[in-house]
FIPA-459486 format. One line per 4 residues: number of its first residue (from 1); their letters; for each residue x, y, z of C-alpha. Coordinates in nm, 2 decimals. Layout:
<atoms>
NUM	a	X:Y:Z ~ ...
</atoms>
This chain:
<atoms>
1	xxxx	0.00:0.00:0.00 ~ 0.14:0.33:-0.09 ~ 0.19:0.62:0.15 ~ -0.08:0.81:-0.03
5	xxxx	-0.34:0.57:0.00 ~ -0.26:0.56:0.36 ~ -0.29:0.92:0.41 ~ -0.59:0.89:0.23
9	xxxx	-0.74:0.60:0.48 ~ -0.62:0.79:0.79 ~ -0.81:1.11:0.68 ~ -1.11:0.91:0.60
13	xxxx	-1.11:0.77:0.97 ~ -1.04:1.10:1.11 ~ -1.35:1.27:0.95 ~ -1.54:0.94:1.01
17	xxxx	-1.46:1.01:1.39 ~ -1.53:1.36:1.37 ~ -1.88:1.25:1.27 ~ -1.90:1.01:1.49
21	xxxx	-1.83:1.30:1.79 ~ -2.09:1.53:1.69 ~ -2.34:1.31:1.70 ~ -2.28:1.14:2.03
25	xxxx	-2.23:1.54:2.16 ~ -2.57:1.62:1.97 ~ -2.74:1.27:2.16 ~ -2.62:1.40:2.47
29	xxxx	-2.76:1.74:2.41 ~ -3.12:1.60:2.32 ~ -3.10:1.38:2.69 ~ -3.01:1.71:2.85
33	xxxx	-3.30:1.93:2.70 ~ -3.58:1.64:2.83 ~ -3.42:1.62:3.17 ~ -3.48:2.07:3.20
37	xxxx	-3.81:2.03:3.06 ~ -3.91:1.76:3.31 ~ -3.79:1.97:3.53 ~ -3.95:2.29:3.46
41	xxxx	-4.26:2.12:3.40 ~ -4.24:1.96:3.73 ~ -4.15:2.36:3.90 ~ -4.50:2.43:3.74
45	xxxx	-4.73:2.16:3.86 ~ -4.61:2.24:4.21 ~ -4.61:2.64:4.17 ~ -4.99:2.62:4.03
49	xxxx	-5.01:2.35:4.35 ~ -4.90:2.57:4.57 ~ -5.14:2.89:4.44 ~ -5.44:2.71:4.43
53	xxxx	-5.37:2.61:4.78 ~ -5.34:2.97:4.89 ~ -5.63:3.07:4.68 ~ -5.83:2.78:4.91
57	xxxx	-5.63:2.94:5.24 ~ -5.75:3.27:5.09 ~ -6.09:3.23:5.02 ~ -6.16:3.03:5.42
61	xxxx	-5.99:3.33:5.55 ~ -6.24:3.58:5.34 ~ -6.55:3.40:5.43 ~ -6.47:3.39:5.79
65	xxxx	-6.37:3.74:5.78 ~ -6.71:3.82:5.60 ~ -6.88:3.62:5.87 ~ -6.72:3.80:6.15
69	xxxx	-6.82:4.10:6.02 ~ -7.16:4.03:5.97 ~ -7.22:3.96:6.34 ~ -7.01:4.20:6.43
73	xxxx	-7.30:4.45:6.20 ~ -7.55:4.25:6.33 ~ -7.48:4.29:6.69 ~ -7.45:4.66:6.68
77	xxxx	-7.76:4.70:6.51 ~ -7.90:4.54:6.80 ~ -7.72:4.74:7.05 ~ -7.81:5.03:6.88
81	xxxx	-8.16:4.93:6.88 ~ -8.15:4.92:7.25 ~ -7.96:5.22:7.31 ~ -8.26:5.40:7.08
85	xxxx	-8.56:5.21:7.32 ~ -8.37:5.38:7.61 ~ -8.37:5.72:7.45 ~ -8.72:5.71:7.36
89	xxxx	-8.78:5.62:7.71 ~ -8.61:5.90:7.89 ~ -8.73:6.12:7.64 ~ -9.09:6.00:7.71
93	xxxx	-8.99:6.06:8.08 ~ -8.83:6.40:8.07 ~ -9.12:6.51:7.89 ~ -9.35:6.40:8.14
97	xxxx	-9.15:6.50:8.39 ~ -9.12:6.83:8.24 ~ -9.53:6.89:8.24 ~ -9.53:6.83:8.61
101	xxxx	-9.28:7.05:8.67 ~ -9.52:7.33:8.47 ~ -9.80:7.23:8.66 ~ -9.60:7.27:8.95
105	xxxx	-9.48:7.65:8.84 ~ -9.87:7.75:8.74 ~ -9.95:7.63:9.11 ~ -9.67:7.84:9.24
109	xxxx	-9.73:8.10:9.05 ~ -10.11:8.10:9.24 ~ -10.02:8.09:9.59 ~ -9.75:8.39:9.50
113	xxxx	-10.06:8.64:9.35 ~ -10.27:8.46:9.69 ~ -9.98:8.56:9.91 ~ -9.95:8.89:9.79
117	xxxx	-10.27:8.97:9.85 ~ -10.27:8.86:10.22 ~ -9.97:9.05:10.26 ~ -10.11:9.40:10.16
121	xxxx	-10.44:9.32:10.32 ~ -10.29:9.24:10.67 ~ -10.07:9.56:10.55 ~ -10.34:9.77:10.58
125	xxxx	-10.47:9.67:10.85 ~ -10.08:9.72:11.06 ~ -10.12:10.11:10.90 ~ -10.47:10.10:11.01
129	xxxx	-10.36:9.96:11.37 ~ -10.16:10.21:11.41 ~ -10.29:10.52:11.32 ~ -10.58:10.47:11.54
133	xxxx	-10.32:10.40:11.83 ~ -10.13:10.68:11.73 ~ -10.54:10.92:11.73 ~ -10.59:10.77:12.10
137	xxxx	-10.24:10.83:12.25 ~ -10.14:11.12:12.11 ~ -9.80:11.03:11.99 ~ -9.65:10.90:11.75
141	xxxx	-9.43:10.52:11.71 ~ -9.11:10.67:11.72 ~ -9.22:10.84:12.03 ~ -9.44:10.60:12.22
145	xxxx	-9.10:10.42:12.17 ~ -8.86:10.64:12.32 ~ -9.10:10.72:12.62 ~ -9.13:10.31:12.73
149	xxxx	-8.75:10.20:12.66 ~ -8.69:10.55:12.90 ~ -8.90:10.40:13.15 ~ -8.75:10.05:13.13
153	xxxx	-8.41:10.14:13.12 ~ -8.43:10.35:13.45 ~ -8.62:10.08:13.58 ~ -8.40:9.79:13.50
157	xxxx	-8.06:9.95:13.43 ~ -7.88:9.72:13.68 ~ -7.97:9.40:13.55 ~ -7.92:9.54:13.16
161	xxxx	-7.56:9.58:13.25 ~ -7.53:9.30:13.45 ~ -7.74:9.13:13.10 ~ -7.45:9.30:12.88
165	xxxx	-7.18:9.21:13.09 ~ -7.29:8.85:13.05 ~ -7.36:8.83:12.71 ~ -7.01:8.97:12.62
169	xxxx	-6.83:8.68:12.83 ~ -7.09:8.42:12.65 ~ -7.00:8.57:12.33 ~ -6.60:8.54:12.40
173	xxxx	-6.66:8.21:12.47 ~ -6.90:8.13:12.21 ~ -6.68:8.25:11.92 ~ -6.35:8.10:12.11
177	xxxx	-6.55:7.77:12.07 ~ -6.62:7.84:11.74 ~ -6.29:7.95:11.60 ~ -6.13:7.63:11.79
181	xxxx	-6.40:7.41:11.58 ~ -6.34:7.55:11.27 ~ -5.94:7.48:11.31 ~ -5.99:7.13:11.42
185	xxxx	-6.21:7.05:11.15 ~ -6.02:7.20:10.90 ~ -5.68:7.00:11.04 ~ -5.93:6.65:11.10
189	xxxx	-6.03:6.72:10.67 ~ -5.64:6.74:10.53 ~ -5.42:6.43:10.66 ~ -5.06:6.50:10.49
193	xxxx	-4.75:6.37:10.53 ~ -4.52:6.48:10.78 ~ -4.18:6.35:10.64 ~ -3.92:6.58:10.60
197	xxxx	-3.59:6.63:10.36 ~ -3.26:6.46:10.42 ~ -2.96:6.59:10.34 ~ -2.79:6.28:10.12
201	xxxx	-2.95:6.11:9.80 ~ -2.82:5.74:9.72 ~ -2.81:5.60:9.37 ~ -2.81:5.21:9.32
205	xxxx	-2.52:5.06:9.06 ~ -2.53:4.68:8.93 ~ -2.17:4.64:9.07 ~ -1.89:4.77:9.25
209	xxxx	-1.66:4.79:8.97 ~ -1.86:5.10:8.85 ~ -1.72:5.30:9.12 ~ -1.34:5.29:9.00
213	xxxx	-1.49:5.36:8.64 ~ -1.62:5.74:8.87 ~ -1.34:5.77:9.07 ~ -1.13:5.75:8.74
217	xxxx	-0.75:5.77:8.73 ~ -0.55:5.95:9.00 ~ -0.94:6.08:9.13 ~ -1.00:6.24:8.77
221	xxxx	-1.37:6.18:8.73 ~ -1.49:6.26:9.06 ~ -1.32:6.58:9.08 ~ -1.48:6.66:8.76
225	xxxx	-1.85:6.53:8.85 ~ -1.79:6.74:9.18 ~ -1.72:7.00:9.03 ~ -1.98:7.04:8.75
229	xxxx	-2.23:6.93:8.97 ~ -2.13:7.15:9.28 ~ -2.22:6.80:9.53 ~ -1.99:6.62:9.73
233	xxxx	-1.95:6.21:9.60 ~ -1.90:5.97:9.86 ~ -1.78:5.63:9.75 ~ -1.76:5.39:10.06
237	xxxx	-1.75:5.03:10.14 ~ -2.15:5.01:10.14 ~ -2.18:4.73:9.85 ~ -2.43:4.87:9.56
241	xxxx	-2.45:5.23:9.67 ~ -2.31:5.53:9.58 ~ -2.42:5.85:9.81 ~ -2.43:6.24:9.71
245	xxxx	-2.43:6.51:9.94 ~ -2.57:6.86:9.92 ~ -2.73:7.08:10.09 ~ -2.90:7.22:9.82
249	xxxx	-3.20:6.94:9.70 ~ -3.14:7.10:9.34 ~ -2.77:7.01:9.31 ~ -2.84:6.67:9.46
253	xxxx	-3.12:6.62:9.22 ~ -2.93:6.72:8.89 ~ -2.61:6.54:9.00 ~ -2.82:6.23:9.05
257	xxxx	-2.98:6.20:8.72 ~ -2.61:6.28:8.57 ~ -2.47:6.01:8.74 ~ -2.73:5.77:8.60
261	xxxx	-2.76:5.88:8.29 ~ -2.34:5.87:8.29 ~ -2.37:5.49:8.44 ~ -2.60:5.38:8.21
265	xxxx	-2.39:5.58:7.93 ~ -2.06:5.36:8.06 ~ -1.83:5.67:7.93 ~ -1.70:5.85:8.22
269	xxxx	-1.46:6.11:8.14 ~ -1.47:6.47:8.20 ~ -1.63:6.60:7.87 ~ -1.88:6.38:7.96
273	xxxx	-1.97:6.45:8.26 ~ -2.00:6.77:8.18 ~ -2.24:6.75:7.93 ~ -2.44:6.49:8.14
277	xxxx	-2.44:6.74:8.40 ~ -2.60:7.02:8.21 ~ -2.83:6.77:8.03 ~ -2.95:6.65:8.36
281	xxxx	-3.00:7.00:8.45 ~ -3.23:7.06:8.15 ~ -3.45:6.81:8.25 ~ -3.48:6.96:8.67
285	xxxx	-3.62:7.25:8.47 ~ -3.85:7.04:8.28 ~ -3.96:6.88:8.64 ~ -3.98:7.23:8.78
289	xxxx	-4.23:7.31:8.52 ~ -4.39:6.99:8.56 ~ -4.44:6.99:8.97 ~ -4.55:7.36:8.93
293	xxxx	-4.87:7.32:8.68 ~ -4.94:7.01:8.90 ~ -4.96:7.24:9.19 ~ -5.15:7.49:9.07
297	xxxx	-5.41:7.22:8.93 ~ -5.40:7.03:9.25 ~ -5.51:7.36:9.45 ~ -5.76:7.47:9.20
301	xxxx	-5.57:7.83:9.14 ~ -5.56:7.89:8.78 ~ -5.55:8.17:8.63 ~ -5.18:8.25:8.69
305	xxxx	-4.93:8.40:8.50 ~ -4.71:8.11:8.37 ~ -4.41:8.27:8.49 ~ -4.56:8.28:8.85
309	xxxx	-4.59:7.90:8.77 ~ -4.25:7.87:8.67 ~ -4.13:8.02:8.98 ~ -4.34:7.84:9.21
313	xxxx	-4.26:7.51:9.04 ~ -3.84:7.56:9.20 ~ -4.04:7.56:9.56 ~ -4.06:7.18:9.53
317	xxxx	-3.66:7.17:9.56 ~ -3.67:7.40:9.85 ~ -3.68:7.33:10.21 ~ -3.83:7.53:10.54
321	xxxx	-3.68:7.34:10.91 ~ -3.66:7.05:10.69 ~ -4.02:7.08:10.52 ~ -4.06:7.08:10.11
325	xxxx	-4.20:7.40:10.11 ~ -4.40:7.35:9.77 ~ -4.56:7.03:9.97 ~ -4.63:7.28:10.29
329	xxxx	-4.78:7.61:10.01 ~ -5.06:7.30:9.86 ~ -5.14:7.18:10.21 ~ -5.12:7.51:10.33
333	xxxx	-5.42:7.60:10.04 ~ -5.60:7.33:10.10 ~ -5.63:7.41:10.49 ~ -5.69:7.81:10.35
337	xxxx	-5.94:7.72:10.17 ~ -6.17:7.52:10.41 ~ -6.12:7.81:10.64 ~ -6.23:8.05:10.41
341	xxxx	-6.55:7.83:10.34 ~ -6.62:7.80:10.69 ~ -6.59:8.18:10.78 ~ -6.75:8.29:10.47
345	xxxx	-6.43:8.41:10.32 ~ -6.35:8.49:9.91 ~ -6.21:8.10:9.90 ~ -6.02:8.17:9.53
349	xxxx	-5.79:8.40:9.70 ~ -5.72:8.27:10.03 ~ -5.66:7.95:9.86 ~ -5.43:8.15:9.63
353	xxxx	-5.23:8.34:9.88 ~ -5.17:8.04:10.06 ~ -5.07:7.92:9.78 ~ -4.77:8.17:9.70
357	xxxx	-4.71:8.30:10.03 ~ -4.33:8.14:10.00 ~ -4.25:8.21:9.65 ~ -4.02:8.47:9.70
361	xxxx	-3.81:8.17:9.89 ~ -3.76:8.02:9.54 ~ -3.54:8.29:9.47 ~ -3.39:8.44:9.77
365	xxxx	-3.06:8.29:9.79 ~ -3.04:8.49:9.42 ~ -3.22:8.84:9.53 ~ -3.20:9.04:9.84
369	xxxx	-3.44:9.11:10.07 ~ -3.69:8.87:10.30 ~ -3.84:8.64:10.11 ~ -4.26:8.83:10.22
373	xxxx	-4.08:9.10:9.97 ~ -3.92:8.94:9.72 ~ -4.22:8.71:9.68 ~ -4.47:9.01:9.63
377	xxxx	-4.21:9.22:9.41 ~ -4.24:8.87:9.17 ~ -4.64:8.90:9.25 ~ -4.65:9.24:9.11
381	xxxx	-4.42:9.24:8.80 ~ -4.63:8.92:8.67 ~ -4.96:9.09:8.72 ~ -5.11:8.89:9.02
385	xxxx	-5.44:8.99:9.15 ~ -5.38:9.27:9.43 ~ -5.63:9.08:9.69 ~ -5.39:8.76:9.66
389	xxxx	-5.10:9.04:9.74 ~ -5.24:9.14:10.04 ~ -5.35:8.78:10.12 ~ -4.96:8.66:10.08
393	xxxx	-4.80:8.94:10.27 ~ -4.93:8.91:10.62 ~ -4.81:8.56:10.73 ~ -4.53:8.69:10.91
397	xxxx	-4.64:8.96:11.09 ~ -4.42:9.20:10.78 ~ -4.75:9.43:10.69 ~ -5.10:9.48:10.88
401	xxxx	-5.44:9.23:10.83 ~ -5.60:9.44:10.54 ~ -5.86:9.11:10.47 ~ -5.99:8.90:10.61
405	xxxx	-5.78:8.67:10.38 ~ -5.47:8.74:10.48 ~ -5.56:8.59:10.87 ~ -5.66:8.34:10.68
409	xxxx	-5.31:8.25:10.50 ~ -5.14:8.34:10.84 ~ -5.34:8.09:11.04 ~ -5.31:7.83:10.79
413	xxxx	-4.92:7.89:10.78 ~ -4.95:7.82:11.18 ~ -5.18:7.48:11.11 ~ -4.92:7.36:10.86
417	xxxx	-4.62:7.48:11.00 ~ -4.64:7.33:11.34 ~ -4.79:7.06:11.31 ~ -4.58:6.77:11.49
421	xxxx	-4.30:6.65:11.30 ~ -4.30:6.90:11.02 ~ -4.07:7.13:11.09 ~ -3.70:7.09:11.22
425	xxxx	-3.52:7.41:11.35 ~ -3.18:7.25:11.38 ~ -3.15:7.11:10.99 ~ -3.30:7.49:10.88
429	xxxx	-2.98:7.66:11.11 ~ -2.80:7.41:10.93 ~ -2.90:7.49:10.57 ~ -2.88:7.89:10.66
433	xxxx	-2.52:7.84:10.75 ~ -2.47:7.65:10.41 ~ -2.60:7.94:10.23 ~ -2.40:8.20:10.44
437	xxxx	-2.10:8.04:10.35 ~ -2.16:8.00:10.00 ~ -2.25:8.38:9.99 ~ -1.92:8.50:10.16
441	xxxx	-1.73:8.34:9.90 ~ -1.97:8.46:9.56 ~ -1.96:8.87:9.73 ~ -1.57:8.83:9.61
445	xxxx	-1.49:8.97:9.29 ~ -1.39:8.69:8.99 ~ -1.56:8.41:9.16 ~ -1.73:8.18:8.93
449	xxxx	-1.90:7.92:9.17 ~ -1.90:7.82:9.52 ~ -2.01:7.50:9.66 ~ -2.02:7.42:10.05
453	xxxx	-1.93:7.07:10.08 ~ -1.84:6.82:10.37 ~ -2.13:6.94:10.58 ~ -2.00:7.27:10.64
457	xxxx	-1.63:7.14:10.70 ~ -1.52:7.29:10.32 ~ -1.62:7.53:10.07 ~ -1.51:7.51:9.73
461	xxxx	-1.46:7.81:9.51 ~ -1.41:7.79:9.13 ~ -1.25:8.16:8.98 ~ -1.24:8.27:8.64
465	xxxx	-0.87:8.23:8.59 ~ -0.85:8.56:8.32 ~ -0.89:8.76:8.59 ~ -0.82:8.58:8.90
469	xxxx	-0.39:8.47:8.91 ~ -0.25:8.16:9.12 ~ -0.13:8.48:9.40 ~ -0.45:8.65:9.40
473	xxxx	-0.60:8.30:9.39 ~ -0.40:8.22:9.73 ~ -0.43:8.59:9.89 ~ -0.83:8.51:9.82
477	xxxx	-0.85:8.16:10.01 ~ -0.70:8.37:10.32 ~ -0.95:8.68:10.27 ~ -1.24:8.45:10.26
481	xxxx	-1.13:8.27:10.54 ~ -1.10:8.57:10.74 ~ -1.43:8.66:10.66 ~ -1.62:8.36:10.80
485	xxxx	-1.45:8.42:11.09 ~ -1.54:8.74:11.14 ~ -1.91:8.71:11.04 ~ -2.03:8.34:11.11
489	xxxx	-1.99:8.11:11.40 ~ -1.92:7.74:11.35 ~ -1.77:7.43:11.56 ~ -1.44:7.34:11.44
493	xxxx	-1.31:7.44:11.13 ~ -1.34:7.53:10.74 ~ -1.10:7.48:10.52 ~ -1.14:7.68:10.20
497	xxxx	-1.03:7.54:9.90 ~ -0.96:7.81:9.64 ~ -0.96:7.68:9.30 ~ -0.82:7.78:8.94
501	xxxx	-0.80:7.58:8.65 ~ -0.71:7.69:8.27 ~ -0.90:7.53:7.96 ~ -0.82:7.63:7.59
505	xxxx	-1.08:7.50:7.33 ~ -1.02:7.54:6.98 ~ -1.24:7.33:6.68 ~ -1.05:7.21:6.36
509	x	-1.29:7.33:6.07
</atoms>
């Protein structure tokens, strides 16, 4: 065989099995497209499965639905079928009612006209009477009785004074009794709490771990929170407590919700106490707000300006000998106003002036004068109604009774005020010596803030360092130490803690 019949075989074969190739591909091909359409066909059958399942689902769901409904209509329409039978009824009654109560009128309305005539005949016959009395004796009624209360009064002038001498001591007693019923009932209707204000507020944490995260490093954080919150942090053994001290229930309030707020937070560093601190004191003014409108609602004294409101709302982080004095002004009303109703009183303004007898106590640490003054100054640049003026400004004996009113608001102030256990005269020393202090240190020039902490034992005073320098800052501590010395008197000793501190803040843009 010759090499081109070979190559001539060998090409044969290699298109035969090129042939060969593409058909067993194109078999393969063919077995592939049945299998897909099996299988989409399958996918269908159980998709239209599937939706005419839901469409069964849908449709139970719709009846029931339908049916629901169409009790649902068919029991109102029986309700409201009743509640029409009722209103047919009343109105059947009221109408009814309402023609006996005309009856009633036209029968009034007779024995009126009958009366009157009765009257003017019985009338006439008085005038009658009396002129012919008059004809006989010669005199007239004026005279006739000036000549027999002559007679009887030279007759029986010993026992009219001894009569008068007796009816004035029946009469003291009488009204002595009286006034000493009205109090006690008044006292018997209003039962209040007698509880008075600590000095400390606790606040709970999860663990004791938290109070390293306050302390901070090297006492950071708690000099910070201290000093932001002007309160005095007191981290002891006591497991799951942390305790802040003030004197002032405001500072103790605001540094409380900070300190949640910065333990629920978990960062506690200085920026952020800061900003905790004056967030917390946001919200105190939203409570002030709040405990104020509740007072005035409470009481019943509307009709206020809002910025009375305002002011009396601070009253409920104030205290009097250890009394809330915002809890003492609404019990205070209360009392006012049954004493008022009992006596016959105007009870809207004694209820009033009770009421804001004290406001000026809501700002007197920030204003001079007694707080009777200051209060009535705040009642007459807001507009308040003069009578409530004069009402408030009695209770201490500052300005004579002009109403009857203001004995009201000063008795009440007695009731509420010394009642037992409402009062306590050595925490209210206590709190005035607080302030005192606290004032000595702000009368200095380029103090910022002063905050008397450790009971009394320390005060703390913050100067603006531009115009305060680290001499002047010492030379200050020993001037305002010599001034509690000379003007307040203490056990033990103060120290005064002087303190300057220098922030720059700058913002990259």
């Amino acid at each position: 065989m010759s090499l081109k019949e070979v190559a001539l075989i060998s090409g044969a074969v290699g298109i035969l099995g090129i042939g060969i190739g593409y058909f067993l591909r194109w078999l393969v091909l063919l077995a592939k497209k049945g299998s897909m359409e099996l299988t989409i066909k399958q996918t269908l059958l159980e998709a239209k499965a599937s939706a005419q399942k839901i469409l069964e689902e849908a449709k139970k769901n719709s009846e029931q639905i339908v049916r629901d409904a169409k009790e649902e209509e068919k029991n109102r329409l029986f309700e409201a079928k009743k509640t029409e039978e009722r209103l047919i009824k009343k109105d059947e009654l009221l109408d009814k009612r309402q023609a006996d109560i005309d009856k009633e009128v036209e029968n009034l309305k007779l024995k009126v006209s009958e009366i009157k005539d009765i009257r003017s005949k019985v009338e006439e016959i008085q005038i009658k009477s009396q002129e012919e009395m008059e004809r006989i004796s010669k005199l007239s009624e004026i005279e006739a009785k000036e000549q027999l209360f002559s007679v009887i009064e030279k007759k029986y002038e010993d026992d009219f004074v001894a009569r008068m001498q007796k009816l004035e001591r029946d009469g003291i007693e009488r009204l002595d009794k009286k006034a000493k019923d009205i109090l006690a009932v008044s006292i018997q209707r209003l039962a209040s709490s007698t509880a008075s204000e600590m000095m400390t507020t606790t606040v709970p944490i999860s663990s004791d771990d938290i109070k390293g995260k306050i302390i901070g490093k090297e006492g950071r954080n708690i000099r910070a929170f201290e000093r932001s919150a002007g309160v005095e942090v007191i981290i002891d053994d006591a497991p799951g407590t942390i305790t802040i001290s003030s004197f002032d229930p405001i500072r103790r309030q605001v540094a409380k919700m900070a300190l949640e707020n910065l333990i629920l937070d978990g960062r506690i560093q200085p920026a952020k106490i800061e900003e905790m601190v004056e967030k917390a004191r946001q919200e105190v003014n939203k409570i002030i707000k709040e405990k104020g409108d509740q007072a005035v609602y409470e009481t019943g004294v509307l009709n206020l300006d809002s910025r009375i409101v305002a002011i009396l709302g601070r009253l409920h982080f104030r205290t009097s000998y250890g009394q809330n004095v915002l809890q003492h002004s609404i019990e205070m009303s209360h009392i006012a106003g049954m004493l008022a109703q009992e006596l016959g009183a105007d009870v809207a303004i004694a209820k009033a002036g009770a009421l804001l007898h004290d406001i000026g106590k809501a700002v007197d640490h920030e204003v001079a004068g007694t707080h009777v003054e200051i209060g009535k100054r705040i009642l007459e640049k807001f507009g308040a109604d003069p009578r409530i003026i004069k009402a408030m400004q009695s209770h201490h004996n500052e300005y004579p009774y002009e109403t009857i009113e203001s004995v009201i608001v000063q008795t009440a102030d007695a009731i509420s005020g010394g009642r037992p256990g409402a009062r306590r005269d050595s925490v209210e020393n206590y709190l005035k010596r607080l302030g005192e202090l606290e004032a000595i240190a702000n009368s200095f020039d380029g103090v910022e803030k002063s905050y008397a902490i450790q009971a009394g034992r320390e005060i703390r005073v913050f100067v603006v360092p531009e115009k305060i320098t680290d001499l002047e800052a010492k030379k200050m501590a020993q001037d305002i130490a010599r001034r509690i010395e000379q003007d307040l008197k203490y056990p033990g000793e103060i120290k005064v803690n002087v303190i300057r501190e220098t922030r720059v803040t700058e913002y990259a843009k």
